[in-house]
N, C-alpha and C positions, 0 to 999 in steps of 0.2 A: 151841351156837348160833354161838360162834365160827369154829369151824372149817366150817361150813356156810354162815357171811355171806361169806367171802374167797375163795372157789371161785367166787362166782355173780356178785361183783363182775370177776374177771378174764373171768371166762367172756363175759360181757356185754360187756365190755371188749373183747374179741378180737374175738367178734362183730361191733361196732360197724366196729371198724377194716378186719377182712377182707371186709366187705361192700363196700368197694371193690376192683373188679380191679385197678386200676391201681396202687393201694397196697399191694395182696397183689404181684403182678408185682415191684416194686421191693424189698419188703421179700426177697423171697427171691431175688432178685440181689445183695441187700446181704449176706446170709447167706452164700452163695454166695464170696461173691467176699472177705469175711473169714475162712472156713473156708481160703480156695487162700491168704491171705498166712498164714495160721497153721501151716498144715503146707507151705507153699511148700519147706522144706528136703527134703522128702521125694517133691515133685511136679514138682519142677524137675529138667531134667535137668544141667545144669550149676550148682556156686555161680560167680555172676556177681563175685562181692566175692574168691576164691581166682584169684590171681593164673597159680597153674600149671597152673588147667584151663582158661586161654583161652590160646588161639593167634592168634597175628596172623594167619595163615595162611590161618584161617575168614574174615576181615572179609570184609562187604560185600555176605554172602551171600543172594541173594533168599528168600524163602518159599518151603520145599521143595525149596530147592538140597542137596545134600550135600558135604560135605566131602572130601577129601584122605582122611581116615582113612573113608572111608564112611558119617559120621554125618550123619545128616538134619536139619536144618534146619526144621521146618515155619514158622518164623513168621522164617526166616532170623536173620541175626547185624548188629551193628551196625561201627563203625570199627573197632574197638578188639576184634572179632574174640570178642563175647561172645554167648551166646544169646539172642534176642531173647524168648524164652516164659520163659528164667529171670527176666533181667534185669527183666523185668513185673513177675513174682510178688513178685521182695523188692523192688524198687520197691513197690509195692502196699501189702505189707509196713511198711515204710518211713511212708510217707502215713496209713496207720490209727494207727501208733504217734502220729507228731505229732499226727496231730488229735484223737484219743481221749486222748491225755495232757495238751496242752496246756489242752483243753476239761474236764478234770475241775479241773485244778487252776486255771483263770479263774472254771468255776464257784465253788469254795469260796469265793476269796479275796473273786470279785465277790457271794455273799451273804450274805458275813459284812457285808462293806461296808454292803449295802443296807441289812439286817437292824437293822444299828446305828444307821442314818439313820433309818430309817423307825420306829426305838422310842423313839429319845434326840430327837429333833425340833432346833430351836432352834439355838444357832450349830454344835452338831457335824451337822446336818442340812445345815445350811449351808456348810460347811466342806467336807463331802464332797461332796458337789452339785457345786460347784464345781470340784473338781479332778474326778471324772467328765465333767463338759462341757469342762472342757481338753483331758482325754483326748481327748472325741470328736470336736472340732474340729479335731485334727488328722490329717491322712491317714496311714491306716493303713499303705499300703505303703513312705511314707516312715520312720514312726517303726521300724516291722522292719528297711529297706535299714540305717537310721541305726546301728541295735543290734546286729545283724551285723557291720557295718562293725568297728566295736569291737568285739563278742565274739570275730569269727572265724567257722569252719567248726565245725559240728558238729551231731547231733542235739538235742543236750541245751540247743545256744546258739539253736537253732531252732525249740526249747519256751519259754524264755526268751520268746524274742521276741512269742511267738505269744499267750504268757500275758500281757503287758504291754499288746496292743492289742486284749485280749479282753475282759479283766475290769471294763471302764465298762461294757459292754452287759447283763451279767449284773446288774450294782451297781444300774440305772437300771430295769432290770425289776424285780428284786426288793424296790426300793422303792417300787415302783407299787403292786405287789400288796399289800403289806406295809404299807401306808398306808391299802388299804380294809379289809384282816383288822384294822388292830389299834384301828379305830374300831368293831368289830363287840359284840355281846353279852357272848358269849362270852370276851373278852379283858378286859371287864369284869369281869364274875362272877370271872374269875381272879386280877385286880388286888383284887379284893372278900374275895378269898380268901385275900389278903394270901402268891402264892407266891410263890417267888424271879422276878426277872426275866429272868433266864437261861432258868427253867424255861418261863415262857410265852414267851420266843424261838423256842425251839429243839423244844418239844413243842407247843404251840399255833398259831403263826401261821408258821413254817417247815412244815410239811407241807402247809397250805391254799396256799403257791407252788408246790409242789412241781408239779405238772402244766404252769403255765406254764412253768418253771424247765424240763423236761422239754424243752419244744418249740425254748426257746430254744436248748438246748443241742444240739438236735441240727443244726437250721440253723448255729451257730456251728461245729459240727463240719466239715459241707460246706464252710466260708467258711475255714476252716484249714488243709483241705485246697488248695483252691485256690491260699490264699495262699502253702503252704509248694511245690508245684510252682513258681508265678512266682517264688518268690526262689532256686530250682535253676534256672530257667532263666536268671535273669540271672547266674548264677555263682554266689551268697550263698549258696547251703545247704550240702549236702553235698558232702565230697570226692569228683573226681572216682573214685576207689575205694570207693565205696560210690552207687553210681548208683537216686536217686528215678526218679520218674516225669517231674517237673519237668527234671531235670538229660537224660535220657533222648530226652526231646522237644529240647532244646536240643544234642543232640549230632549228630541225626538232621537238623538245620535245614537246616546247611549242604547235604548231597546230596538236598534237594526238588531242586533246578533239577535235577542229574545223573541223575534219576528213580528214585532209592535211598527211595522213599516211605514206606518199612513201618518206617523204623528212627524217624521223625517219628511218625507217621499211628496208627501201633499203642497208643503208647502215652496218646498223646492221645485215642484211643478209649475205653480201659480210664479215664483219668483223668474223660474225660466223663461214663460211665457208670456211675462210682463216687459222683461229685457229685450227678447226675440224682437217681439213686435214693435216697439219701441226705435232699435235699430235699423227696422225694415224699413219703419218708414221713415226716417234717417237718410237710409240710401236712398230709396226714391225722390226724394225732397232734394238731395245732390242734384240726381240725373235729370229734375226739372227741371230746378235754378242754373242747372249747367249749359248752354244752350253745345255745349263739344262733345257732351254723355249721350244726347238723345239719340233712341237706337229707330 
C-alpha cells in the first residue's frame, strides 16, 4: 500500500505543476542551464579562471570574430582577453553555488529558529521575534556591502553574507506555519502521548511546513542570486580571477559607450534568465502546494 500511495502522490504532483506551459518552459531552462554550469568544465572551450589559456591578444573580440591563432570567438572575448561563452558557464557556475548553498544553510538555521519559536512560545518566542524583525528592518544590501567589507573577497565570505540576511525570512515563515500546525489535533494527541518534544518537532509539525518552506526557499534562491551578482558588480564578491556573472557585467560596463556590447549585454542575459525562471517556477510551486491558488 505503501509503495503504491508515493508513486500517485508525485505523479499528481508533476501533473498539477506541468500543466502549466509556462512553468514547464522555465523549469526546463533551469535544468538546462544547471546541467551547462555542472559540466561547464567539459563544455567550455576555454577555463576562464587558468591564467595561461587567455591571451591579451584575443580582447575585445566581437561575436564571431577569430583570433590571431584562428580560434573562433562565437559569443567573442571580453578585456582581459578571455572567452566570452566560457566565462558565462562558470560564471553560471559560480551563482548556482552561492545561491543553492547559501539557501540550504539560511534554510536550516532560519527553521530551527522558527521551529523553537513557534513550540516554546512565551519570552523565547519573544526573544527571537524580535531579533528576526531587527534582522528585517534593516536593508539587506547594506548589511552584505557591510560584512564583506570585513570579510573580504571570497566565495565562502559571500555565503556567509548571504546566509546572515536570509535566515529571518525563513525563521518568520516557519513560524507562521508552525504556530497553526502546533494548535492542531494532531499535536495534541502527541502531547497526549506524552512523546519527547523533539520528536513532535521534527516528525510531526516540521513536515506539514515543509511545502511552504519549499517555495520560500526557492524565491530566496532567485533573491541570492541576484544579490550575490550586485555585490560582484560593485566590486564585493569575487576576485577579479574567478569572474561571476555580477563581476562580468561590471567589467563589460565601461565599453557600452565604445559599442563592445556583448561583453555587458551577454551576461546579463544569461543572469536574467536564470532568475526569471527560477521565480516561475517559485510561483508555480505556490499555486500547487496552495490547494486556494489552484485555478
Amino acid at each position: 500500500m505503501i509503495f503504491t500511495k508515493r508513486p500517485s502522490r508525485l505523479h499528481a504532483f508533476a501533473t498539477a505543476f506541468f500543466a502549466s506551459p509556462t512553468a514547464s518552459v522555465a523549469f526546463c531552462v533551469f535544468v538546462a542551464m544547471t546541467l551547462a554550469a555542472i559540466f561547464a568544465p567539459l563544455i567550455a572551450p576555454q577555463d576562464p579562471y587558468d591564467l595561461r589559456s587567455v591571451s591579451i591578444l584575443d580582447n575585445l573580440l566581437s561575436p564571431g570574430e577569430a583570433s590571431f591563432a584562428g580560434v573562433t570567438f562565437w559569443l567573442g572575448t571580453d578585456g582581459q582577453g578571455r572567452d566570452m561563452l566560457s566565462a558565462m558557464l562558470y560564471g553560471l557556475r559560480i551563482s548556482l553555488i552561492v545561491g543553492l548553498a547559501s539557501g540550504v544553510i539560511a534554510l536550516a538555521f532560519g527553521t530551527l529558529v522558527g521551529l523553537v519559536a513557534a513550540f516554546s512560545g512565551g519570552w523565547v518566542d519573544a526573544v527571537l521575534m524580535r531579533i528576526v524583525d531587527l534582522q528585517l528592518s534593516l536593508p539587506t544590501i547594506l548589511v552584505a556591502l557591510i560584512l564583506l567589507v570585513i570579510l573580504g573577497r571570497g566565495i565562502d565570505k559571500i555565503i556567509v553574507a548571504l546566509v546572515v540576511v536570509q535566515w529571518a525570512y525563513f525563521a518568520r515563515t516557519v513560524r507562521s506555519v508552525a504556530l497553526v500546525e502546533n494548535a492542531r489535533d494532531y499535536v495534541d494527541a502527541a502531547r497526549g502521548l506524552r512523546l519527547p518534544s523533539l520528536r513532535i518537532l521534527f516528525h510531526h509539525i516540521l513536515p506539514n511546513c515543509l511545502p511552504t518552506l519549499l517555495v520560500v526557499a526557492t524565491i530566496q534562491m532567485a533573491q541570492a542570486i541576484s544579490l550575490e551578482a550586485t555585490l560582484s558588480f560593485l566590486g564585493l564578491g569575487l576576485p577579479p580571477t574567478r569572474p561571476s556573472l555580477g563581476l562580468l557585467i561590471a567589467n563589460g560596463f565601461d565599453y557600452l559607450q565604445s559599442g563592445r556590447w556583448w561583453i555587458s549585454v551577454l551576461p546579463g542575459v544569461v543572469l536574467l534568465v536564470l532568475v526569471v525562471s527560477i521565480n516561475v517556477v517559485g510561483d508555480r510551486l505556490r499555486e500547487v502546494l496552495n490547494p486556494h491558488l489552484r485555478g
